[in-house]
C-alpha positions as CSV (number, residue, x, y, z in Angstrom):
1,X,-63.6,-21.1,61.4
2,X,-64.6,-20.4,65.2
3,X,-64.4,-16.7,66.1
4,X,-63.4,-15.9,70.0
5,X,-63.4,-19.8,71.2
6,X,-64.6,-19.5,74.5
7,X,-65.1,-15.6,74.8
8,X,-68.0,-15.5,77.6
9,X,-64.9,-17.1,79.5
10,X,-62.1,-15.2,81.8
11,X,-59.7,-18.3,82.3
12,X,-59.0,-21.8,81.2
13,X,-60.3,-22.3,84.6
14,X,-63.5,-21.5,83.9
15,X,-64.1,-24.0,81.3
16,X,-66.9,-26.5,82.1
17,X,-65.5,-30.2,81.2
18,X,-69.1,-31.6,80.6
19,X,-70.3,-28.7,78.1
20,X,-67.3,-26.4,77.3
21,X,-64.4,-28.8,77.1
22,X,-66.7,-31.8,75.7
23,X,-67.5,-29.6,72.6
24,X,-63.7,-28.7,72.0
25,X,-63.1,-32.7,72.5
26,X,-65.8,-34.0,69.9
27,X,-64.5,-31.3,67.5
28,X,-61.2,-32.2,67.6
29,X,-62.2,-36.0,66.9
30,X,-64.4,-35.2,64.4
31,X,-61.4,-33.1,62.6
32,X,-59.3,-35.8,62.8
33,X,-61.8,-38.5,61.7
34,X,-62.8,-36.1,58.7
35,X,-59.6,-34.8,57.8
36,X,-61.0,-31.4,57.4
37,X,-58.5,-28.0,58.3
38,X,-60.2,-26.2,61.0
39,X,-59.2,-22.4,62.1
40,X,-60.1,-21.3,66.0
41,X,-59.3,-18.0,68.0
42,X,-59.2,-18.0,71.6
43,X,-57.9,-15.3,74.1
44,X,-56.5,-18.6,75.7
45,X,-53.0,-20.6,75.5
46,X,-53.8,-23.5,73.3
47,X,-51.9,-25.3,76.2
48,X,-54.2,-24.6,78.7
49,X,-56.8,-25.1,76.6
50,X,-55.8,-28.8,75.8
51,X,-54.5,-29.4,79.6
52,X,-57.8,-28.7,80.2
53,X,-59.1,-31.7,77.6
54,X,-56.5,-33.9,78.5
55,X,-58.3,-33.9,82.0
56,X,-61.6,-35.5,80.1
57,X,-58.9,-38.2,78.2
58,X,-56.7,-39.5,80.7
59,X,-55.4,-42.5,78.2
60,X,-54.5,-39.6,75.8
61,X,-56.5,-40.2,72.6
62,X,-56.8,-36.7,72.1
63,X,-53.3,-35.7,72.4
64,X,-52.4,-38.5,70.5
65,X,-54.5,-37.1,67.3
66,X,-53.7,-33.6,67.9
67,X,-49.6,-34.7,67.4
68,X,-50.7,-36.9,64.6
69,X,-53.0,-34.0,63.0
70,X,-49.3,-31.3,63.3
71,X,-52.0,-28.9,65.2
72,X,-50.5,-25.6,65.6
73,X,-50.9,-22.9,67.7
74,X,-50.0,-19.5,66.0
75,X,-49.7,-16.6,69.3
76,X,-50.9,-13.1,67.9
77,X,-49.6,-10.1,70.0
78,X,-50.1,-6.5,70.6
79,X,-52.3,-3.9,71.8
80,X,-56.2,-4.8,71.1
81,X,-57.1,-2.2,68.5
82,X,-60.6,-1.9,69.8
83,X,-59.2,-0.5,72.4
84,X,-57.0,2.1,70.1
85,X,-59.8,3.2,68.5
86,X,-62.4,3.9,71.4
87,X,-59.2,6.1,72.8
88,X,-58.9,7.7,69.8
89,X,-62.5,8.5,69.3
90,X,-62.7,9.9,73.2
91,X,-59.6,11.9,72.1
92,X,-61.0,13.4,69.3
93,X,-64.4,14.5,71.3
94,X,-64.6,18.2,72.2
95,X,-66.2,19.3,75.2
96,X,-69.7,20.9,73.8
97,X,-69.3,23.2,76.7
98,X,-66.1,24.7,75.6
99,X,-66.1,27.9,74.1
């Protein structure tokens, strides 16, 4: 399981091919070659993400494993609820200078 892929990152853009991307690419081999399930979160689109790769594979090894492998891409919606709770917390303060 990786947590929050990429999460020092603000875009796909971002996303260095030599060090970022390269990592993504070996783990997605190694998957493939190992046959192993392998769960990832990112704030990104898995399609940017892997347009990103397909840059470092131009002959399309990578895409071609990723269709092979049925890799799916499961988008979670909504409000971030660490943001519901650090609203509700400042809601619930009183003002120590009330009276």
């Amino acid at each position: 399981m990786l947590d929050d892929l990429y999460a020092e990152k603000n875009t796909e853009d971002e996303l260095h091919p030599h060090t970022d991307l390269d990592v993504l690419r070996k783990l997605i081999l190694q998957t493939y070659e190992t046959r192993r399930l392998v769960l990832l979160s990112t704030n990104f689109t898995m399609d940017g993400v892997l347009e990103r790769i397909s840059e470092l594979d131009p002959i399309g090894r990578i895409s071609s494993r990723i269709a092979e492998m049925h890799m799916q891409a499961i988008e979670l919606t909504g409000e971030d609820y660490r943001r519901q709770i650090a609203q509700s917390r400042r809601d619930e303060r009183q003002d120590p200078f009330a009276l």
